[in-house]
C-alpha positions, 0 to 999 in steps of 0.5 A: 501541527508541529514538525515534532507532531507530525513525527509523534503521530506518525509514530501512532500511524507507523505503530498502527500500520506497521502491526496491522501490516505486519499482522497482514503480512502475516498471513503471507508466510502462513498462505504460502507454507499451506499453499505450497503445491502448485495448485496452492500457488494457482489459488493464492494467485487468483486471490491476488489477482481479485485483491488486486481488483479491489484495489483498482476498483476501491479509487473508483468507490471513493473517487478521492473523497478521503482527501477532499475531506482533509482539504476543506476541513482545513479550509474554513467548511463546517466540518460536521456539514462536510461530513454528512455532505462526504458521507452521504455522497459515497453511500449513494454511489456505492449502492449505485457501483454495487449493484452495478457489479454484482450485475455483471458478476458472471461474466467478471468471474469468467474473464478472472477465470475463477472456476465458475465462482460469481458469489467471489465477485459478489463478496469483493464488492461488499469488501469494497462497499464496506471498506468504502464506507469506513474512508471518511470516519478513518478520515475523521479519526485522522483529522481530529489526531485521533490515532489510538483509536485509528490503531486499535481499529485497524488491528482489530480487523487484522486479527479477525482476518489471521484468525479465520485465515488459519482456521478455514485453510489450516484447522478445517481440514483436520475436522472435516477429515475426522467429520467426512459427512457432517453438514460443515464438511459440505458447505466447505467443499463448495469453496476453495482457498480462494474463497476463504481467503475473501471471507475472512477479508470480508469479516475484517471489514465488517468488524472493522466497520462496526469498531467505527460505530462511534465515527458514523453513528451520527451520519444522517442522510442529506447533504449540501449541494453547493459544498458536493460541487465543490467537492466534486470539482476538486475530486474528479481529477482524484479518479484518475490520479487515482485510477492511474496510480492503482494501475501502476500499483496492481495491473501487473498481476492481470497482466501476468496472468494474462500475457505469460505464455504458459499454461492458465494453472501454471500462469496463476502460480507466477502470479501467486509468486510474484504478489508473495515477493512483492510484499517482501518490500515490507519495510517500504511500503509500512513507512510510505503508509504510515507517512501518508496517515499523517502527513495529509492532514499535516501537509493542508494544514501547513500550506498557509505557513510562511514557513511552509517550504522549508518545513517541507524540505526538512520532512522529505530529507528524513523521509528519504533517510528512513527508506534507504535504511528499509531498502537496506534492512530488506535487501542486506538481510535478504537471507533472512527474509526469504523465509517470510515466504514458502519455498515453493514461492522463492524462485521470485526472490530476484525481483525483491530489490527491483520492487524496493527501489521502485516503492522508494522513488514512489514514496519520494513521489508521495512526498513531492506530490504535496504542491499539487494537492495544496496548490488545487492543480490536481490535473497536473497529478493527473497527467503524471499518473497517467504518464506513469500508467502509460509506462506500466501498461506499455512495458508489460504488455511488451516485456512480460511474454518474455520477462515474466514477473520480471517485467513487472518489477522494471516496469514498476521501477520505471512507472514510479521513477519517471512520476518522481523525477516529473513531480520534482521538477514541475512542483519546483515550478508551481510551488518551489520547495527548497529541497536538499536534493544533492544531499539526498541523491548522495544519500540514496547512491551510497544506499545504492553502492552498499547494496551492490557491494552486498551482492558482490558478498552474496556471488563470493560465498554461500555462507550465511553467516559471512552475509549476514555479518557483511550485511551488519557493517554496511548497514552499520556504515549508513548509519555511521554516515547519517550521524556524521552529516545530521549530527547537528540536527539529530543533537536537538532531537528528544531521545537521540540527541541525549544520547549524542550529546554523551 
């Protein structure tokens, strides 16, 4: 895949995630206008916290299955026979880890303190089983550049997902209350918006999954023992590279849920708060998903190249580019954007720029950690992971009881800070890359200078439109400057060089 490719495709990928994501998104200024009390805010919270959990417990599900699937499809295996082999392996434990958890339901439902509802715990396992299920036919759309497909099934399931959203928090209430006694209005009142909310994620997988008939129809049980061993060797860092990451990805909601010294009602509230902010880094977090979808494969599929150093220098200066422009679109533009969440909900705004900052040096991270994935010294991503997992787990357990959210954005910031800085100067050792690293510290500090020189605006006046406009002209002037410095470069790119050139 070419460089040109890759871009192409993570067009197709952005374009996929980005609509899936932003139709997902969706949901949060629809969840947080609806669940504007203070109870809205405690159930919200609690999805968030079981959202959170599935994400934890989905790495142990498929315990890096997804990336072994890139990794020795492009090392010469039968591919059909490493698909059988993948898919045959996760079907195993997720009926082995289903049972598991569905076994212990009760008292998982008492430590989340969900209000005595174990059937949540049992619909999050079968979110996850399902979800499970679908990673090696999504890795085999990526695999064979299959991205419209890829697209088309993802935003699929989000549709199906807004859909029941609104109709179970939204359009319910009307009906029951012109039907007070009728048979739905009985089943209805069994549930609360948090059990909603999980059906209509568990009805996105399911949906989602059927889409992928094609994919897995062919799956027939049985696989190769000596190729599993192979596979087994090389994912079982992936748990805890994986374990690690969700760690630093969602154990802060736990833990504010948790270790905030506040009432439990008012504790899932923050936790409802926080989630609904952090997905106002947005931008970011679209441009690292859609680069991921892509640059996988790519990555593997470049390793042999001679070339393969500098190719990889080339794609991380403009991966730094573009999420310096998201940081600036979401934090110049922060008066915009706060209506994407309730008001009820905007108190936790402060911690918006924090959480960019820290998704940005996870990208870069994401970017960086290709030398040990191709260089098979996956124990070294894990000791950075738990490095970063230790990072997490000691600030909020100190900072939170009195920070709150706060001390979960820092120590995110920190977490993902230090796996950048340690993957950098350890992957220049086991598989030097020569990247432009002055040009693209210069590159983030002027982001970070026209942040700060934003601020400086916002603590001068309250009028929006002099924001808005300051916030015009900064974005304008990183712009300008990356014109200015990638000119040549951008000359020979298709569409924009024309464009130059005039």
């Amino acid at each position: 895949m070419s460089l040109k490719k890759l871009a192409g495709q993570t067009v197709w990928y952005g374009l996929s995630n980005i609509g899936a994501r932003f139709l997902n998104y969706i949901l949060t200024p629809i969840v947080t206008y609806l669940l504007h009390t203070q109870a809205g805010q405690a159930e919200y919270g609690d999805y968030s916290v079981l959202m959170a959990a599935i994400a934890f417990v989905n790495v142990v599900y498929t315990y890096g299955m997804e990336t072994a699937y890139f990794r020795f499809s492009s090392s010469g295996e039968n591919r059909e026979k490493l698909f059988q082999t993948a898919f045959s392996s996760l079907f195993v434990t997720t009926i082995l880890f289903s049972a598991i958890f569905i076994l212990f339901r009760q008292r998982i439902d008492i430590f989340l303190g969900l209000d005595s509802h174990p059937e949540y715990i049992t619909w999050c396992v079968m979110i996850i089983a399902i979800d499970t299920m679908a990673a090696i036919p999504f890795a085999r759309l990526r695999q064979e550049e299959r991205p419209r497909k890829y697209a088309f099934t993802k935003v699929a399931g989000i549709f199906v997902n807004i859909f029941l959203t609104l109709f179970f928090i939204y359009c319910s209430p009307y009906y029951i209350a012109a039907h007070p006694g009728g048979a739905y209005a009985q089943w209805y009142s069994q549930y609360n918006n948090t059990g909603f909310l999980l059906m209509a994620n568990l009805a996105q997988n399911i949906i989602t999954f059927l889409l992928l008939w094609k994919e897995w129809k062919v799956f027939r049980f049985g696989f190769d023992n000596v190729l599993w061993k192979k596979i087994m060797i090389y994912t079982s860092p992936m748990i805890i590279v994986g374990l690690g990451g969700m760690v630093n990805e969602t154990i802060d909601r736990i833990m504010l849920r948790k270790l905030l010294p506040v009432s439990e009602e008012l504790a899932k509230g923050a936790v409802g708060i926080y989630s609904a902010n952090y997905k106002l880094a947005i931008f970011i977090t679209l441009f690292i998903q859609a680069f991921k979808m892509s640059a996988e494969p790519f990555f593997f599929n470049q390793s042999s190249d001679k070339n393969a150093p500098k190719t990889y220098a080339r794609v991380m200066k403009w991966f730094v580019i573009t999420l310096c422009l998201a940081f600036l679109f979401t934090s110049l533009y922060i008066d915009v954007w706060k209506y994407f969440v309730g008001r009820s909900y905007r108190n936790g705004l402060g911690v918006v720029p924090i959480l960019l900052a820290a998704n940005l040096a996870l990208g870069i991270y994401y970017n960086l950690s290709v030398w040990y994935k191709i260089t098979d010294k996956m124990y070294l991503g894990m000791f950075i992971t738990l490095v970063g997992a230790v990072i997490t787990l000691v600030l909020n357990y100190a900072f939170i009881p009195t920070y709150g959210m706060y001390a979960c954005a820092w120590a995110t910031l920190a977490a993902y800070g230090s796996m950048m800085v340690i993957s950098y100067f350890m992957g220049q050792r086991y598989f030097p890359v020569p990247y432009a690293t002055k040009k693209l510290i210069s590159y983030i500090v002027v982001m970070l200078a026209l942040f700060f020189t934003e601020k400086a605006v916002m603590y001068f006046t309250d009028i929006v439109a002099i924001r808005l406009l300051a916030a015009s002209v900064l974005m304008f002037l990183f712009l300008r400057l990356v014109f200015a410095v990638e000119k040549k470069e951008l000359s020979g790119m298709p569409v924009i060089g024309k464009w130059i050139k005039q």
